[in-house]
Each structure stands twice: as C-alpha cells, then as structure tokens.
N, C-alpha and C positions, 0 to 999 in steps of 0.2 A: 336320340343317342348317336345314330349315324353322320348326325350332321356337326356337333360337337365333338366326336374323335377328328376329321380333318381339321377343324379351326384352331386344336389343343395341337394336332401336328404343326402349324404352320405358325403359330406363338412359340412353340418351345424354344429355336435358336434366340427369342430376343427375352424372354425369360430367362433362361440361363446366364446371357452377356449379362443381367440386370439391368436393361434394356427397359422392361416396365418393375421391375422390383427392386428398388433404393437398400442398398446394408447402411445403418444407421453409423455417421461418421465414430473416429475412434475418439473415446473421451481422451480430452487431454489429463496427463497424469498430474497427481497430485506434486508440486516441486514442496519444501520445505527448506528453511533457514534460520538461524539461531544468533545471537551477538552479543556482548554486553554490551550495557549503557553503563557510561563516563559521565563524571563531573568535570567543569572546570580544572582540580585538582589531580584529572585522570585516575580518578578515583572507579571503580566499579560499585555500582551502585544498584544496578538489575540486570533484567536482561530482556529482548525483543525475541520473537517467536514468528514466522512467518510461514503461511498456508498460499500457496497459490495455484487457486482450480480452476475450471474450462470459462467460469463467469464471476467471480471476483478475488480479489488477496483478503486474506484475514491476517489481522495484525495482533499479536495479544502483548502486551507488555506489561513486565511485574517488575513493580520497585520497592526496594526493600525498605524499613524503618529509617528514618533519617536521611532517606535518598532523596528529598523535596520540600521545599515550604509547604505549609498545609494550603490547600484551597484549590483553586482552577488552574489548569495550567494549557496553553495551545501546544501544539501537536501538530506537525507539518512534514513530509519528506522533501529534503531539500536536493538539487541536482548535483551535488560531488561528495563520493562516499570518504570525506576527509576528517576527522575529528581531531585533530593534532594542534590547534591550538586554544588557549586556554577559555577563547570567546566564540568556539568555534565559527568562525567566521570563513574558513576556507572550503564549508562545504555549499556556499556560494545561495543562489534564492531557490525557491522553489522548484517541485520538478511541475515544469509547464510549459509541455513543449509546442501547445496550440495558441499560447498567450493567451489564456482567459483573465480574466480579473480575480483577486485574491477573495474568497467565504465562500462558504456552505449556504449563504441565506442570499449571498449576491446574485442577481437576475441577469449580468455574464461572467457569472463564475460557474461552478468554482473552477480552480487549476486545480493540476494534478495532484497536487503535494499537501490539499488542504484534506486534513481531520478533524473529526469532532475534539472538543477541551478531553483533559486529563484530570480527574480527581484527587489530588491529593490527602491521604489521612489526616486526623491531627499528629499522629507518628510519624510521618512523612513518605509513609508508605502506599502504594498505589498498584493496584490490577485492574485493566483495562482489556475490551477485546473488540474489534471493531474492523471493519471491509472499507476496502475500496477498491474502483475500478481500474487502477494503476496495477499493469502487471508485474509480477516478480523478473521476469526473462522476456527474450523479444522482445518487437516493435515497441519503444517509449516504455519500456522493463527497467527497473530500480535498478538489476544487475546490468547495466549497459558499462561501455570500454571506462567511465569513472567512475561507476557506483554509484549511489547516493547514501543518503543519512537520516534517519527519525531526529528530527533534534524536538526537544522538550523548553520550551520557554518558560519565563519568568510569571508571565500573566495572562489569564483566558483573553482565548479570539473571543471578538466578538463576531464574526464570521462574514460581516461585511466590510470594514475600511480597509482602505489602502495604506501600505502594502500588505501589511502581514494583521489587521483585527484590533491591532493595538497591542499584543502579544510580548512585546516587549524582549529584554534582554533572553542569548540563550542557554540556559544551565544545563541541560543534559544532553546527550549526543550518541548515537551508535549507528554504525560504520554500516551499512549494505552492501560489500562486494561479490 
C-alpha cells in the first residue's frame, strides 16, 4: 500500500490534464431540414425530410397521390440547389466532388449524389427513407455556398451506366439550401 500511494501521487498531475484518460469526443448534433418537392408545373407535390448525424444523413421523402408515374423512379442529389426551371436542369450533375463514376453497383462508384430507386404507388404516391454518407453541412455538405437538389427522375437507375443508370428525363425536384 506504501508503495502505490507515491506512484498514485506522481500520476495524478497527468490524470487530471487527461493525460492518460481520453473524454469521449462530443457527438455531433443532430442538424435537420425540411422542402417541398415540385413538378415540372411547380406544382407541390411532397415533401423531403432530412436527418443529419455524426455517421450518416437520412433522407425520407413522401409523395402524395398523383405526384408520380407508377413504378421505379432514380433519386440522385445533384450539385446546385436550383429548381426553377421547368426540366430542371439548372440544378446541374451530380453532387461528386471526388469524381467517382455514376451507381451504387459500380466498382468506381458510387458519387455522392447517387440513391437507391424510388417506388412509386399505382396512385402515384410514394414514402421512401434511406442514408447516405453525403453530409447535410460542411466539408462536401448539400447546404454548401449553392445548395443542392433531390431531383426525382422519369425511370429507375440502374445503378451502374453512365451517366446517370439510364434514369432518364427529370420530374421532380426540391431545393436543399
């Protein structure tokens, strides 16, 4: 016992600094974000929901009756939070800021912007909920100085061709800023 009270003296200054004892870092907080999804016609048609925690973004989006063809639909965040015009086209390609190659099943993919398909109802209605590892804020964050955009396509990725699975024309669009 005499010999472990000096040792316990002469650890204490580097136990206190945490020195040998680590405080477990602070969890990043939960951020949250909310948008409608547009038609073509700028139409509101649903809406996006977004979670973003210390290890991935959760994405949920719910479209209402008649807000889609029935079937598969591709799902990508593209790099400019722009929906304004009718084919949205201004919110430009993918967000991929390491240049990987476009799908989920590609062996140098995926980029950042690629998601699993979207199911459409036969009512044209659809709930989805689904992660990636693209953050909401920060470094290569959706909310960067132009936002980006969820756009919703005409026809399921097939998750590997170029550019975009085959996915085709894009019908729905909402804003991330």
């Amino acid at each position: 016992m005499t010999r472990i009270l000096p040792l316990l003296a002469l650890l204490g200054p580097f136990a206190a600094s945490g020195a040998l004892a680590q405080e477990p870092a602070a969890a990043k907080p939960t951020e949250t974000f909310q948008a409608p999804v547009k038609n073509a016609k700028g139409d509101t048609i649903g809406t996006i929901a977004i979670r973003d925690g210390a290890n991935s973004l959760v994405l949920r989006v719910a479209i209402q009756p008649g807000g889609l063809p029935p079937g598969w639909h591709g799902m990508h965040f593209h790099a400019v939070g722009d929906c304004s015009d009718p084919k949205f086209l201004n919110s430009k390609a993918h967000v991929n800021h390491d240049q990987s190659k476009h799908g989920l099943l590609n062996p140098d993919g995926p980029d950042e912007g690629d998601l699993p398909n979207l199911y459409a109802n036969q009512d044209g209605s659809a709930n989805a909920e689904v992660t990636s590892e693209t953050p909401l804020t920060g470094e290569g964050g959706l909310k960067d100085g132009d936002g980006s955009a969820l756009i919703v396509h005409a026809n399921e990725d097939d998750h590997t061709s170029q550019p975009i699975g085959g996915a085709g024309d894009r019908v729905a669009c909402a804003v991330i800023k």
